[in-house]
Backbone as a printed PyTorch tensor [residue, N CA C, xyz], in Angstrom:
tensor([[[  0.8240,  -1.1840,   0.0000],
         [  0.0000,   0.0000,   0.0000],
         [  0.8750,   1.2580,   0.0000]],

        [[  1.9580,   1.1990,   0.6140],
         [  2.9600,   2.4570,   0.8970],
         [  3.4960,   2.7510,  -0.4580]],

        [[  3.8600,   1.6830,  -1.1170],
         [  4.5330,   1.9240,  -2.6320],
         [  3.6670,   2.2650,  -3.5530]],

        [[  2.5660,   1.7130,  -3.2880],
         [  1.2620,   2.3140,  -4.3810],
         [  1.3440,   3.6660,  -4.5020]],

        [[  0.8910,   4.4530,  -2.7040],
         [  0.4460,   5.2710,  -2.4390],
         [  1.5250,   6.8440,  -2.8710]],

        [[  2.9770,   6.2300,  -3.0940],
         [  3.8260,   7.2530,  -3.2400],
         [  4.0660,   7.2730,  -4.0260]],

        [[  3.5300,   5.9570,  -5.0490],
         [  3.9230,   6.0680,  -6.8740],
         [  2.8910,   7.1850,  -7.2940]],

        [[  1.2080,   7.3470,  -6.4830],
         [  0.3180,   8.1830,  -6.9130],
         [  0.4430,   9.3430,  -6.9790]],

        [[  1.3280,   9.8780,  -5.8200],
         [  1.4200,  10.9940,  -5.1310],
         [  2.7480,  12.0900,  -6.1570]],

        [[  2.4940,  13.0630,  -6.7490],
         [  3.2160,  13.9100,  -7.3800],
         [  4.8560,  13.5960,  -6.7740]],

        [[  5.7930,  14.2940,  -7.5880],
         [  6.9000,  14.0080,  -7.7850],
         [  7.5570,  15.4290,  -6.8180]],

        [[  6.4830,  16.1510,  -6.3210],
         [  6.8400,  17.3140,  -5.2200],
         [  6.3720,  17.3160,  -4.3720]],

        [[  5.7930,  16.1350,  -3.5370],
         [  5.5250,  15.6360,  -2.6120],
         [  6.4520,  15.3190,  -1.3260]],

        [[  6.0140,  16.3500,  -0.5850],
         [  7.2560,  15.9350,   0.4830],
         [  6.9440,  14.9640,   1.4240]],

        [[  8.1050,  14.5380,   2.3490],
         [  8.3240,  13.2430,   3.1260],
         [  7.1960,  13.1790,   4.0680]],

        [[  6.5220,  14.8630,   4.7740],
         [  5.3730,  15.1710,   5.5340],
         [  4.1850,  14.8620,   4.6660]],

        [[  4.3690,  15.1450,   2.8750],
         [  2.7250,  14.4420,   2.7530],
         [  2.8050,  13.3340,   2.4720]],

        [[  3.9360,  12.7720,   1.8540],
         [  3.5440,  11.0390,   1.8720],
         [  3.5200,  10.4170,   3.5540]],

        [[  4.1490,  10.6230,   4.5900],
         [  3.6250,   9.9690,   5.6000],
         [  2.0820,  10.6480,   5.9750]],

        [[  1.7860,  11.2600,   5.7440],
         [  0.6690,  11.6820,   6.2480],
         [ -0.7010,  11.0120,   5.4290]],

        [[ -0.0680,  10.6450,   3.8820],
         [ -1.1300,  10.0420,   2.7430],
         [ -0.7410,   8.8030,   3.6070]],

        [[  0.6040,   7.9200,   4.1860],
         [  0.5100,   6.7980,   4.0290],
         [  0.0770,   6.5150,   5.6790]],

        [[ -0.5640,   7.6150,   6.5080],
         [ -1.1270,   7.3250,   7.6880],
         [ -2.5150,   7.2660,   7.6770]],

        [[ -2.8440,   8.1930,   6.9450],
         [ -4.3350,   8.1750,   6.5170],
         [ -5.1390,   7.4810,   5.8850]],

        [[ -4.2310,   6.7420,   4.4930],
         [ -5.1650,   5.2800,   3.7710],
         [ -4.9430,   3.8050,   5.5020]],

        [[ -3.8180,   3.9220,   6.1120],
         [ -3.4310,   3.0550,   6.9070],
         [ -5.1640,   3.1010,   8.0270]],

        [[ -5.1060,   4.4190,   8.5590],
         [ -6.2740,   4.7180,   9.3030],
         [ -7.7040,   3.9660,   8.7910]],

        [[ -7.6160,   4.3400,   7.4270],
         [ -9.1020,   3.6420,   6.4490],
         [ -8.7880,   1.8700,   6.7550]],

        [[ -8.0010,   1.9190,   6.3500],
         [ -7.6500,   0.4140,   6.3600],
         [ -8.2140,  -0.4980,   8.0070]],

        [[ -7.3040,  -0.0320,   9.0850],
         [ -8.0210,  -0.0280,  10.3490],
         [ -9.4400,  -0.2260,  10.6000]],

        [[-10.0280,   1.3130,   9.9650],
         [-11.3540,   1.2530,  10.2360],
         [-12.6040,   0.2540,   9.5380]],

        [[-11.9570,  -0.3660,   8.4320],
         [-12.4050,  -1.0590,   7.5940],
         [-12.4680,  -2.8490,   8.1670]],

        [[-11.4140,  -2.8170,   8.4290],
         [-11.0660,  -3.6740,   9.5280],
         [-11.7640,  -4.5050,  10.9700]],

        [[-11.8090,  -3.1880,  11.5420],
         [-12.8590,  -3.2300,  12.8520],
         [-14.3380,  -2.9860,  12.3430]],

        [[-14.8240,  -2.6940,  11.3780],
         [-16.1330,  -3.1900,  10.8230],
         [-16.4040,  -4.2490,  10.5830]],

        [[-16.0220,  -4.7700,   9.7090],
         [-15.6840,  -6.2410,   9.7000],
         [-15.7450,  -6.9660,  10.4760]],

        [[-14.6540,  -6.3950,  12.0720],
         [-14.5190,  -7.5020,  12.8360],
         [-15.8010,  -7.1680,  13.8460]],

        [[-16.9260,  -6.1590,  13.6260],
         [-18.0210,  -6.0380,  14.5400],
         [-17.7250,  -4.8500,  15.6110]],

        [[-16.3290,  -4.5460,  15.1450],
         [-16.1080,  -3.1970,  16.4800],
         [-16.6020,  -2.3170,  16.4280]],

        [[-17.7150,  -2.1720,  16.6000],
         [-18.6100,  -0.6610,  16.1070],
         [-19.7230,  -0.2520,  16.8820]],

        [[-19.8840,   0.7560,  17.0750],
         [-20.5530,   1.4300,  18.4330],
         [-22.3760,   1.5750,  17.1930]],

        [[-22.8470,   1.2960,  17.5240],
         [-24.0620,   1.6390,  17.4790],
         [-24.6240,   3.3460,  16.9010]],

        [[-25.0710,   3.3820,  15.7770],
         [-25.7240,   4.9590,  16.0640],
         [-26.3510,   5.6100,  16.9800]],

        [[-27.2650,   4.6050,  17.2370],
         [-27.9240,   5.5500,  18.3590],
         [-27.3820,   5.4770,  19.6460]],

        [[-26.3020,   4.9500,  19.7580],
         [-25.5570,   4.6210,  21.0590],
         [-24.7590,   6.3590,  20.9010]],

        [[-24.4750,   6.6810,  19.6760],
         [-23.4370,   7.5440,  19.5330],
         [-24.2860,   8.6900,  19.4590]],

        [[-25.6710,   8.6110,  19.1080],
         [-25.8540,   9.7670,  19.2870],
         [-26.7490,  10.1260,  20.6980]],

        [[-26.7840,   9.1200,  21.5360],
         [-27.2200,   9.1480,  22.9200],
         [-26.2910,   9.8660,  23.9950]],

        [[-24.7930,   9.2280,  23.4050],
         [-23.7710,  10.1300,  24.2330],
         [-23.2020,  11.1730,  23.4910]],

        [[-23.4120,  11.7430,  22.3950],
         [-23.5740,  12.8130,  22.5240],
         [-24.4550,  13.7340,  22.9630]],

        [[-25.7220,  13.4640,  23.0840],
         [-26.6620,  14.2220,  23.1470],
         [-26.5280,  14.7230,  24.9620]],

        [[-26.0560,  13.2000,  25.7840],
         [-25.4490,  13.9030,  26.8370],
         [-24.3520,  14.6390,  27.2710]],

        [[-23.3100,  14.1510,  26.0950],
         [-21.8120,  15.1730,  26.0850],
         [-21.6820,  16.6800,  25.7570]],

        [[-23.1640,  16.7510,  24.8700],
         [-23.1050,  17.8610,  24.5120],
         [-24.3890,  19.0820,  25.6070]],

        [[-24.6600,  18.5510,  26.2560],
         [-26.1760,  18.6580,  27.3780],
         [-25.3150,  19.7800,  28.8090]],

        [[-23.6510,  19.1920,  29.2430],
         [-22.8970,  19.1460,  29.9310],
         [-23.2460,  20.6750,  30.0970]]])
């Protein structure tokens, strides 16, 4: 994914945006991941605690 991601990425791309492109597809990847594996909070769970986080 890292070699993909820096072959895509312009040829004036500095070392701060390719780690930052290659932290951010990494992040998707993760999150894609823990869906899959069922790790996932509920909507209305999320918007229950917000509704009290934001109530404060």
């Amino acid at each position: 994914m890292a070699i993909k991601t820096i072959q895509e990425l312009p040829d004036s791309a500095t070392w701060e945006e390719i780690e930052e492109r290659v932290r951010f597809l990494a992040g998707i990847e993760k999150g894609l991941a823990d869906i899959k594996a069922g790790k996932v909070v509920p909507h209305a769970e999320v918007k229950e605690s917000l509704k009290r986080w934001l109530t404060r």
